[in-house]
C-alpha positions as CSV (number, residue, x, y, z in Angstrom):
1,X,37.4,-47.0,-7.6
2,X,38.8,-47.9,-11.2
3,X,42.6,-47.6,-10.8
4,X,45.4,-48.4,-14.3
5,X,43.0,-48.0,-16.7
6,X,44.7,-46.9,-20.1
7,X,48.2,-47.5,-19.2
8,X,49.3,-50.7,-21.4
9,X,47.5,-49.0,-24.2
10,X,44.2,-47.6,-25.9
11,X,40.7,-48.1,-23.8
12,X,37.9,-48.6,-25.7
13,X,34.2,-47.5,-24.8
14,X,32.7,-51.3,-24.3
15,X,35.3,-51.4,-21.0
16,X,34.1,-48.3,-19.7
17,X,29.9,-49.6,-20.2
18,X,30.9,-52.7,-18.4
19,X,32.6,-50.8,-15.9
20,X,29.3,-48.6,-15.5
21,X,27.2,-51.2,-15.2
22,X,29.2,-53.1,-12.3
23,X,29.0,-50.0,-10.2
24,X,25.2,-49.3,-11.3
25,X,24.2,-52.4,-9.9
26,X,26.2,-52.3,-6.7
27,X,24.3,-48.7,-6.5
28,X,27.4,-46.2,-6.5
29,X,29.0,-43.5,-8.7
30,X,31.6,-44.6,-11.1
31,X,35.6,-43.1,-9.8
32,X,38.0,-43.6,-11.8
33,X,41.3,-43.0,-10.9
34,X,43.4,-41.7,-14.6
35,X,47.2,-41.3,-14.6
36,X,48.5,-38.4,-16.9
37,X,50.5,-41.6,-18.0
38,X,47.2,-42.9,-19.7
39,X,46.6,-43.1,-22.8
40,X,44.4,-40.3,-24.0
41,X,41.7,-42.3,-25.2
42,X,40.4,-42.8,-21.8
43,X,40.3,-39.2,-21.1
44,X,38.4,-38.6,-24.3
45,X,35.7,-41.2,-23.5
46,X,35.5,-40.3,-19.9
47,X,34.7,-36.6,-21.6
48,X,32.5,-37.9,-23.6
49,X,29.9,-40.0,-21.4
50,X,29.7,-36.9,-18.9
51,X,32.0,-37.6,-16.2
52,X,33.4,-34.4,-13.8
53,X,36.5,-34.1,-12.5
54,X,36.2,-34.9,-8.9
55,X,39.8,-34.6,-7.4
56,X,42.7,-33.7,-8.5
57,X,46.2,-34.4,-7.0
58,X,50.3,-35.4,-7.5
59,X,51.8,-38.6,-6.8
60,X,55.5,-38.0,-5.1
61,X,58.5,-40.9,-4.4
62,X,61.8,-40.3,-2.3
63,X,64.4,-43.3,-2.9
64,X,65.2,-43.8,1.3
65,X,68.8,-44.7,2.5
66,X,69.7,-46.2,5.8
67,X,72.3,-43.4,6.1
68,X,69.8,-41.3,6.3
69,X,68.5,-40.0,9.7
70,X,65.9,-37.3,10.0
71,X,66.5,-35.1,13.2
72,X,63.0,-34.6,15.4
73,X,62.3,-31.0,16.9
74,X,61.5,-31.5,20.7
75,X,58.9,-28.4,20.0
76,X,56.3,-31.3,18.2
77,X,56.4,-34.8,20.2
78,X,55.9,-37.8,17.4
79,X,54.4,-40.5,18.8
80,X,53.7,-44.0,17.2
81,X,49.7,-45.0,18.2
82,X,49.1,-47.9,20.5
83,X,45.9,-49.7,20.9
84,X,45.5,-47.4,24.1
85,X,45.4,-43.9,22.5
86,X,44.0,-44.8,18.7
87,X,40.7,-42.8,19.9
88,X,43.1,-39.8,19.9
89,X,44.7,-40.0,16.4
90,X,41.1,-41.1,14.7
91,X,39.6,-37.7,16.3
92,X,42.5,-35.3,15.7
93,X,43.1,-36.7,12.4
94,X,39.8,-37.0,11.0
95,X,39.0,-33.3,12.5
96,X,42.3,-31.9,10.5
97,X,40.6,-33.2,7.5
98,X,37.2,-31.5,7.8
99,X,38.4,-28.3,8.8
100,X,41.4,-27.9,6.8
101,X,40.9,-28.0,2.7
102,X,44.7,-28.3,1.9
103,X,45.8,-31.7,4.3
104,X,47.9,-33.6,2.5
105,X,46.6,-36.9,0.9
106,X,43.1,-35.6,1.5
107,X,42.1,-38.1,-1.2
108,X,42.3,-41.1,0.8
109,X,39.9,-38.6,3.6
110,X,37.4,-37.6,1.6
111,X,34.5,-36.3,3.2
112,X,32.4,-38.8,1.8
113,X,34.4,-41.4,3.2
114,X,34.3,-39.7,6.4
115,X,30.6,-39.5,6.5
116,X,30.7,-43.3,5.7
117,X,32.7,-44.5,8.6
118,X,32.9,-42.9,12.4
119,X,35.9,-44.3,12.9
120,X,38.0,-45.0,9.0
121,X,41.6,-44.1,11.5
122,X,40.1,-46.9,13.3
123,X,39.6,-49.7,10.6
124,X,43.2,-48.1,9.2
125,X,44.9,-48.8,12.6
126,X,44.4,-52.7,12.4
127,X,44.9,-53.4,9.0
128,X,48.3,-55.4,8.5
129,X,52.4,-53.7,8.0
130,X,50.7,-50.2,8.9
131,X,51.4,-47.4,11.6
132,X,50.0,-44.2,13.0
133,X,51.2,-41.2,14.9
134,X,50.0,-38.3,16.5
135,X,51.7,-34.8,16.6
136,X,51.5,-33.0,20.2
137,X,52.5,-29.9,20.6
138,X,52.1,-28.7,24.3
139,X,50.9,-31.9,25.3
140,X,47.9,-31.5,23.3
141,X,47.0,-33.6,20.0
142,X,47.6,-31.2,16.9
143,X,47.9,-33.5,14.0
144,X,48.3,-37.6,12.5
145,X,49.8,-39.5,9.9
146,X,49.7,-42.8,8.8
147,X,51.7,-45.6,6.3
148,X,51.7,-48.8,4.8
149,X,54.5,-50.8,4.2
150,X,54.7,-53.3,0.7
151,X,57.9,-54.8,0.9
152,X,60.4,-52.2,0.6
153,X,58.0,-49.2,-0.3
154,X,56.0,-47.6,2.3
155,X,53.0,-45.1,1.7
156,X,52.2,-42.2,3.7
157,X,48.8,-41.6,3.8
158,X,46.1,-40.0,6.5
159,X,48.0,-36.9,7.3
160,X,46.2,-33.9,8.6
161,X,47.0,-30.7,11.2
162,X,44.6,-29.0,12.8
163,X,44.2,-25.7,11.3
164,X,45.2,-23.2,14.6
165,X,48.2,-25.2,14.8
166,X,49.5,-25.1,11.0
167,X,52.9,-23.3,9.7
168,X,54.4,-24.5,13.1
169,X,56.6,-27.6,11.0
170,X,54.1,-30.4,12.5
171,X,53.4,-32.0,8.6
172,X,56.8,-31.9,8.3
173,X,58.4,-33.2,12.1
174,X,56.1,-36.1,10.9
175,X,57.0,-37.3,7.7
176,X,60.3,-37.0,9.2
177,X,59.4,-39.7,11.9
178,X,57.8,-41.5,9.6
179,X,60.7,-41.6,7.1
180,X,62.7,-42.7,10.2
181,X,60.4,-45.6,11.1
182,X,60.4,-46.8,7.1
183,X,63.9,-46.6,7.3
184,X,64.3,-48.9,10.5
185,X,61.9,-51.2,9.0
186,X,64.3,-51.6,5.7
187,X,62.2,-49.7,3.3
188,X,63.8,-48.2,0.1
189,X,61.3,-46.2,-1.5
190,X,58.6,-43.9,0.2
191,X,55.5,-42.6,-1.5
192,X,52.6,-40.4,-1.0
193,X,50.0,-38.3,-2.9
194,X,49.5,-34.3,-2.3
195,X,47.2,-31.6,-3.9
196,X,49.0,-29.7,-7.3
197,X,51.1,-27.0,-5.5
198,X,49.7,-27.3,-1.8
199,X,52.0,-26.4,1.0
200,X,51.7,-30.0,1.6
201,X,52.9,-30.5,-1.8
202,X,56.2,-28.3,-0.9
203,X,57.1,-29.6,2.3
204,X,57.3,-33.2,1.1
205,X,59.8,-31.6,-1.7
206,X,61.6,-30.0,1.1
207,X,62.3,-33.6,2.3
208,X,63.6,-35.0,-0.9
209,X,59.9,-36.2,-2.9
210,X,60.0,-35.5,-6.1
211,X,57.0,-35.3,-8.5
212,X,56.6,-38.7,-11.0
213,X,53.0,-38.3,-12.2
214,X,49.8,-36.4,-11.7
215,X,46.3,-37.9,-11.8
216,X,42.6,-37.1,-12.1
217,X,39.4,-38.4,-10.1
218,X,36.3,-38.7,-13.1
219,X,33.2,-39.4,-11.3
220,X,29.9,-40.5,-13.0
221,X,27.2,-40.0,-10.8
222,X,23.9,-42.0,-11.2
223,X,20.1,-40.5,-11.1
């Protein structure tokens, strides 16, 4: 994926043909990733050599404090993923994002990537400064989130609730725990992407998030 395009200035079409062409002969579809911050020329060329709209979602920051502490319902048990239960979290989490059409940051679970990997919670798990954790609720896996932490900024990503369990405050006893950890770690800033007015989108806000820009997926398929 093509990510900053258009935001120091005007993009002209020879950047997007050469662009093309890389991803042509590496045999995939063109995504480019297009802040509403861009400048509008990509948009218009984008428009112009037939790309869709693929995805469509809202990028959200909360400025973190270490006075702040996030209380934890006992009802939904939070619990950071260890080597010894990651088969859980990759199966609940990657389940909540088949079956349910509004998870937040769906973007980084698309079903394409899904299809691509068995096990994407997996290769997430061991990449470096990240953690996981599963939601229970009963004793029994509900839901999953995940984040990366740069520095002083952490990004939530991966989180999904299975869809019998949802309007029970899981999505939201987890960013809590998550916002907790980020804080214990010395984090600052917190990010994460949601769909346009999902519920997801509305129970980050509930937390503090607020909106900073929106952004488009174009995809150029080729024949």
């Amino acid at each position: 994926m093509a990510l900053g395009l258009g935001l120091t200035g005007k993009v002209y079409e020879d950047e997007i043909i050469r662009l093309e062409e890389f991803f042509k002969e590496n045999k995939s579809s063109v995504k480019i990733d297009v802040s509403h911050l861009a400048d509008m020329s990509l948009t218009q060329i984008l428009m112009n050599r037939g790309y869709r709209i693929s995805d469509y979602t809202t990028m959200l920051i909360k400025p973190l404090s270490g006075k702040d502490i996030y209380k934890e319902p006992a009802d939904n048990h939070i619990q950071q993923v260890s080597e010894d239960n990651i088969d859980v979290f990759d199966k609940t989490v990657t389940k909540g994002f088949l079956e349910n059409s509004d998870a937040s940051d769906s973007s980084i679970y698309t079903k394409e990537v899904i299809d691509s990997s068995d096990n994407i919670s997996k290769i997430f798990f061991h990449q470096p400064n990240t953690a996981c954790f599963t939601a229970y609720r009963n004793n029994e896996p509900v839901g999953g989130g995940g984040m990366v932490i740069n520095k002083d900024t952490v990004f939530f990503i991966g989180t999904s609730t299975l869809p019998e369990h949802r309007n029970l405050g899981i999505q939201t006893d987890l960013l809590k725990r998550r916002l907790n950890h980020s804080i214990s770690k010395g984090c600052n800033l917190a990010m994460t992407i949601t769909f346009p007015g999902s519920v997801s989108q509305h129970n980050v806000e509930k937390l503090g998030f607020q909106v900073v820009y929106g952004r488009i997926i174009f995809t150029k398929d080729f024949l």
